[in-house]
C-alpha positions in Angstrom: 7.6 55.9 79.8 6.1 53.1 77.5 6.3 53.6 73.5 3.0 54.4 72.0 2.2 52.1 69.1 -0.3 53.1 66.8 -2.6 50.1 65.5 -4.5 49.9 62.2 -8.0 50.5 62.5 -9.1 49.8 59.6 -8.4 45.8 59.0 -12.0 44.3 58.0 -12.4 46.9 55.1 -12.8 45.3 51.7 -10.2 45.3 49.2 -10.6 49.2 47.4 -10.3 50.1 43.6 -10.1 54.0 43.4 -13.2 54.6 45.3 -15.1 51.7 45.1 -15.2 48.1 46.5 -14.2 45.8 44.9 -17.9 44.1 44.2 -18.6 47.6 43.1 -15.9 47.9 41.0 -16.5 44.7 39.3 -20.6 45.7 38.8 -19.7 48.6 37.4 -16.3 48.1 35.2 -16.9 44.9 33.4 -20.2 46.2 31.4 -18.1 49.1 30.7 -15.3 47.0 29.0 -17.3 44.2 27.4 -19.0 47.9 25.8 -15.8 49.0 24.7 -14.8 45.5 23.5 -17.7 45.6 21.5 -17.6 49.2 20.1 -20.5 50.1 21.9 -19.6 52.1 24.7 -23.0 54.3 25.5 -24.7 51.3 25.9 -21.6 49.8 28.5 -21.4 52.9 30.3 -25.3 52.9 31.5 -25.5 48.8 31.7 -22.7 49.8 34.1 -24.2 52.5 36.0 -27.5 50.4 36.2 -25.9 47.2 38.0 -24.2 49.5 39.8 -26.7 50.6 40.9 -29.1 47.7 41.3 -25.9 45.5 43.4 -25.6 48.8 45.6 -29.6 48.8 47.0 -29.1 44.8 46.5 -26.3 44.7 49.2 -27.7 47.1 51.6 -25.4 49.0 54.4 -24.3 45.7 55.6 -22.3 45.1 52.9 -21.3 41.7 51.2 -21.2 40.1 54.8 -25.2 41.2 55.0 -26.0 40.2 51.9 -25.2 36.4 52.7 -26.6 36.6 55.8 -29.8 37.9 54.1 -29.6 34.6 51.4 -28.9 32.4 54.9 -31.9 33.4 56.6 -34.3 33.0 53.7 -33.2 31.0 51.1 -34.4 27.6 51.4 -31.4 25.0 51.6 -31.5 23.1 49.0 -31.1 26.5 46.7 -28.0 27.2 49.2 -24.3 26.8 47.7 -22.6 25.2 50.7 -25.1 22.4 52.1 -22.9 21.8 55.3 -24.0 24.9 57.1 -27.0 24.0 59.3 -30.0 24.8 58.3 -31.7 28.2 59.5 -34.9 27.3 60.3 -34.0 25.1 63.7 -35.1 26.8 66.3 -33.9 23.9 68.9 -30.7 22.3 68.8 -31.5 18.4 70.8 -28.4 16.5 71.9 
């Protein structure tokens, strides 16, 4: 009878911190600790709960992969980062 192996399912998932993502994470800690660096830890703690949640509705259910196909499809190329990807708005590729 052949061995059952049990394979990961779970692969593609971001890279966690506690609970969060680490985008998340990063949205919501470093306001909190540039507050605390600056002794002013009210105003770190909601700066960090607001990005939180503005990045959150930003990126949408399809995640960081979404979000850059979002800026893909609509920003205009020269505003683009990486001006080797072709450019969305061919419809027809001519050899």
């Amino acid at each position: 009878m052949a061995d059952i192996v049990a394979i990961e399912q779970r692969l593609q998932d971001p890279p966690r911190f506690l609970m969060f993502s680490a985008d998340e994470a990063a949205a919501l800690g470093v306001p909190i600790l540039l507050g605390v660096a600056g002794r002013k830890v009210v105003l770190g703690i909601v700066t960090g709960l607001v990005l939180y949640r503005l990045w959150k509705a930003l990126r949408g259910d399809g995640g960081l992969q979404g979000l850059m196909a979002t800026i893909y499809w609509f920003a205009p190329r020269e505003l683009r980062l990486i001006r080797a990807v072709p450019d969305s708005g061919v419809i027809v590729w001519r050899a």
